[in-house]
Every structure is written in structure tokens, then in C-alpha cells.
N, C-alpha and C positions, 0 to 999 in steps of 0.2 A: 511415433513421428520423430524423425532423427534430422540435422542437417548435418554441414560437412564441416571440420574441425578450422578454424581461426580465429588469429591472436585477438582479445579483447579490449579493452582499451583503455584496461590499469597495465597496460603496458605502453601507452602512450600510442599505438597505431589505430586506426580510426578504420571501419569495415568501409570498402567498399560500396558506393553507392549511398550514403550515407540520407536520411531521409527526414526530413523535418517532423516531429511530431509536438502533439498537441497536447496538452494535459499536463498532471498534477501525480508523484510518485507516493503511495501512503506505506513510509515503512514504520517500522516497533522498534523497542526498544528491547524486542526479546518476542520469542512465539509466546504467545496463550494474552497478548496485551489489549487482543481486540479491532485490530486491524482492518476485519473483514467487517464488523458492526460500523465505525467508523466511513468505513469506505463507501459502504451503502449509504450511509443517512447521509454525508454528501453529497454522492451523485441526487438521492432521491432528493434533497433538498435543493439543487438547483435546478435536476429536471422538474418538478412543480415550478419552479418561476419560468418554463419553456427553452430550459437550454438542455441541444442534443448530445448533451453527455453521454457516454456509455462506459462499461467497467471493464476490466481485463486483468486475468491472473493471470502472468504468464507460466508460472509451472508452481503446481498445488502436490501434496503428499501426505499421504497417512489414511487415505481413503481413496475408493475408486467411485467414479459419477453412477446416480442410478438411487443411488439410496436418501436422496437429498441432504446429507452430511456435510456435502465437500463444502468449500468457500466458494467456489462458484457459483452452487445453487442458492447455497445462503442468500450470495449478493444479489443476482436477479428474486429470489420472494422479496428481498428488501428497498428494490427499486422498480419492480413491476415492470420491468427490461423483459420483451418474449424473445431474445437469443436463445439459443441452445446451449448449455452448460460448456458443449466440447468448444463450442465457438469464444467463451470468454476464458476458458481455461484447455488451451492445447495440449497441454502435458500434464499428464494429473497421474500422480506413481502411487503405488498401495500404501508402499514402506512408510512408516513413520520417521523418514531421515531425512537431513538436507538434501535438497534438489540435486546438488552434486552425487551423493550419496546413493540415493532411491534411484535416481536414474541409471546406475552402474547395475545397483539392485535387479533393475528391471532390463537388462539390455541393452538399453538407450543409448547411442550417441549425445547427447546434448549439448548444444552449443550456443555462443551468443547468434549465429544466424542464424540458425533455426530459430532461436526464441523470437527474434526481431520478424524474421520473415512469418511467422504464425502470429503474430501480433497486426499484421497490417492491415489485413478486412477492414479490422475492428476500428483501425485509426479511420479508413477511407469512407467508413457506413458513420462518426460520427466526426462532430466539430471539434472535438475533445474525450478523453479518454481518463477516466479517473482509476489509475495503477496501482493495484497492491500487491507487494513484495511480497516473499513465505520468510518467516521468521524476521532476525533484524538484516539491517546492514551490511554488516561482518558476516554474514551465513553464507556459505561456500555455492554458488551456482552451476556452475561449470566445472572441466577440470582443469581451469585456469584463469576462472572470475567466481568475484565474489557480487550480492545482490548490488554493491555500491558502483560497480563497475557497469550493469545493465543501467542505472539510472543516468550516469554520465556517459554512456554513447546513447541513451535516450535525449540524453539533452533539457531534460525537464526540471522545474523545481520540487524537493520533496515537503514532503509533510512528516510528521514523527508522531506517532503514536505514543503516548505513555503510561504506565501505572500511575494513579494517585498515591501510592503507599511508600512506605518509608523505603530509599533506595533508589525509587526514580532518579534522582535528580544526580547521582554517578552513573547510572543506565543513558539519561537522556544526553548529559553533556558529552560521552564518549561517543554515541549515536551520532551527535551534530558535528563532532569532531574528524567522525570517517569520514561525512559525507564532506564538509567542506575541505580535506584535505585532496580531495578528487572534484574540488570546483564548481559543487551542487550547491544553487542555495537552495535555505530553510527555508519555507512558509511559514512557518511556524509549529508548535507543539497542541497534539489535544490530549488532554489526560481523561482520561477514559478509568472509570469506576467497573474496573473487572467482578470484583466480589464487595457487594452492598456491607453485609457485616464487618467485613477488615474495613473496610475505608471508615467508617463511622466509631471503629474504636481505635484508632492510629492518628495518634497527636498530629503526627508528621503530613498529613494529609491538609490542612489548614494553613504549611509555610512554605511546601513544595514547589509550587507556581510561582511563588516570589522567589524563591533560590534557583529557580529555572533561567527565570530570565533575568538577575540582577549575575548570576556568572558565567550564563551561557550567551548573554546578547542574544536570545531568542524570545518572541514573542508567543505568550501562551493565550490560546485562543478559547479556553475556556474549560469544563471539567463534564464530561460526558456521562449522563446519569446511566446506573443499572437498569435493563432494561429486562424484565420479566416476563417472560410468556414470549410469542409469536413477536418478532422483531419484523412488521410490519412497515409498510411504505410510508402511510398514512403517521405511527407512532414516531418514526423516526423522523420525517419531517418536523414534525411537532416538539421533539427533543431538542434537534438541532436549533428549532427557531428560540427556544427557549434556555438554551446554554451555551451553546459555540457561534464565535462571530469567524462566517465564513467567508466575508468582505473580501480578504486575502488569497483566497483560494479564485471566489467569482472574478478576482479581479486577472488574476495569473488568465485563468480560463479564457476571460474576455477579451485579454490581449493574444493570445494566442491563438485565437478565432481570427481576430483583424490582423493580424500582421501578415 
């Protein structure tokens, strides 16, 4: 799927036609942070309270659909969404490279219209769209935008994914750093327990949260447990109800439903 090449809009020009959307961006503070678990047990936790959430990667890589690998598939078994994989993830590249990268890899054109224009079903079938990036922020998407650049002509508030382990906390504030120099705000931070063992022997895991938000002015919403076996609709609600306050998220959602 290719569209036709123009300027993005860390160049300050805005795509024609420009189109209101809904929802909530979930980027990382680096690939492998969890993003795609995260992004599920949100949508899944708010569609359980009856909101028509739905999910959307706009371009995934390192696997092709079919083998239930990808993040797309992930996020529908995790929210119980009957889309079709290709529908929440248009562009899905083999290569294990940034978007920019694999899509070169593979052929591809890629652009921010295409990405925007593959993206819209998805806005028009829900009230809101819960967004996850590939890799962080600063990861090259085009071949002249970076992911932080999609979220600001999205027009959306982001979310940031993070490690609980030692390092975070120069991961996250640099994170929060892109995005508000591009006029995004934060929702806040989830820190997310990638590997159960590190986190449980890592001092630094216990003052993280607090050096998050006492020098990033961001609000950490909570520390998202390991999650073993089948990352289910049903478990993941249950996590979230039990760890992350997502008031801030529901709330973005709710108004962007009304307005």
C-alpha cells in the first residue's frame, strides 16, 4: 500500500484536508517497552465500561500477518476487537527495521498520507481510536518524519510507555521532551514490568515513578504488572483495574467523543 510523497508536519506545513481525530497516541520509550500489551488492556478496559474504542497501528515491522505474531493480532486477542489484522495495521513490513527503513526494504512508498489516509475507516467505524506507535518517538517513519511528527498532525494527546528498571527515567523525560517540543501533550506515563525478574531485583524500580514525575512534570499512572501466559481481554482488564488509573486517558476519550 503506498501513497504520494508530502511534507510532514515537523516541517511546520499541515496535509491538506486536515481531519479531526479521536483518541489517545501510546508511544515507548524505546521498542521491546510493551506498548502493544499496554494498548490492549486500555482499549480492553474501557471498551468493558461500553466505550466504542477501537485500536490502530499504523505501520508494524519485523513480521508479516498470518502467524499471530504481529502487534496487530496481539491487540485484537487482547481486546476481543473482530477487525481484520490488515484493517488495524495497513502497513505491516517483514524487516525487523524502522518503518522508514523496512518500508524502503520492502518497496514501499510511505508517507504521512498514506499512513493518515489508511488510518481513517478506523476513526469513522469508532468514537475513538486508541494509537500505537512502533518503537519510540524519535524512530524515523517516513523519509521525512519521525513517529513524533504522525502524532502532531494527528492532533492527539500521547501516552508514554515505560520501563520500570534502572534508566527509565533519562528514557522517559527525553520521550516527553520530543513530544512537547512538537506541541503534544502527555497524558501521562505507564511503567510497564517488561521482565518480572529484573524489576524485582533492581533497587531503582521502587524510586523511578517519583523521579519521573518530580523532574519531568509528568503524571505516572501507575506500574503495569507482568503478565504470563495468554494476555487475555478479560486478564487485562483486571490488571488494569488493579494498577493503572486510567481516569486521564477516559477522560481525553470522553471529550473527544463530545466535542
Amino acid at each position: 500500500m503506498t501513497g504520494a510523497h508530502v511534507s510532514s508536519s515537523h516541517s511546520g506545513e499541515k496535509l491538506p484536508g486536515r481531519k479531526c481525530w479521536r483518541g489517545i497516541f501510546v508511544t515507548g520509550t524505546d521498542t521491546g517497552v510493551g506498548k502493544t500489551v499496554i494498548t490492549a488492556a486500555i482499549a480492553a478496559a474501557l471498551r468493558s465500561e461500553g466505550q466504542n474504542v477501537g485500536v490502530w497501528k499504523p505501520v508494524q515491522s519485523g513480521g508479516l500477518l498470518g502467524k499471530g505474531i504481529t502487534d496487530a493480532e496481539r491487540l485484537l486477542r487482547g481486546t476481543d476487537i473482530s477487525d481484520h489484522p490488515e484493517q488495524v495495521a495497513p502497513f505491516t513490513f517483514a524487516a525487523p527495521l524502522a518503518p522508514a527503513l523496512a518500508a524502503v526494504h520492502a518497496g514501499v512508498n510511505l508517507t504521512m498520507a498514506g499512513l493518515l489516509a489508511a488510518g481513517e475507516p478506523l476513526a469513522e467505524r469508532y468514537d475513538a481510536l486508541l494509537i500505537e506507535g512502533a518503537g519510540g518517538a524519535a524512530v524515523p517513519l517516513t523519509s521525512d518524519a519521525l513517529v513524533a511528527d504522525l502524532i502532531a498532525e494527528l492532533g492527539v494527546p500521547a501516552l508514554i510507555v515505560a520501563r520500570c528498571g534502572l534508566g527509565t527515567v533519562n528514557h522517559t523525560l527525553l520521550t516527553a521532551a520530543v513530544l512537547r517540543q512538537r506541541g503534544i501533550p502527555v497524558a501521562g506515563v505507564v511503567m510497564n514490568e517488561v521482565d518480572h525478574a529484573i524489576s524485582r531485583n533492581d533497587p531503582s524500580t521502587a524510586w523511578n515513578a517519583e523521579l519521573i514525575e518530580r523532574y519531568g512534570s509528568l503524571r505516572v499512572l501507575g506500574r503495569f504488572p507482568w503478565v504470563s501466559g495468554e494476555a487475555t481481554m478479560e486478564r487485562l482488564v483486571q490488571a488494569v483495574k488493579q494498577h493503572i488509573d486510567i481516569s486521564p486517558v477516559r477522560q481525553i476519550v470522553e471529550n473527544a467523543i463530545n466535542s
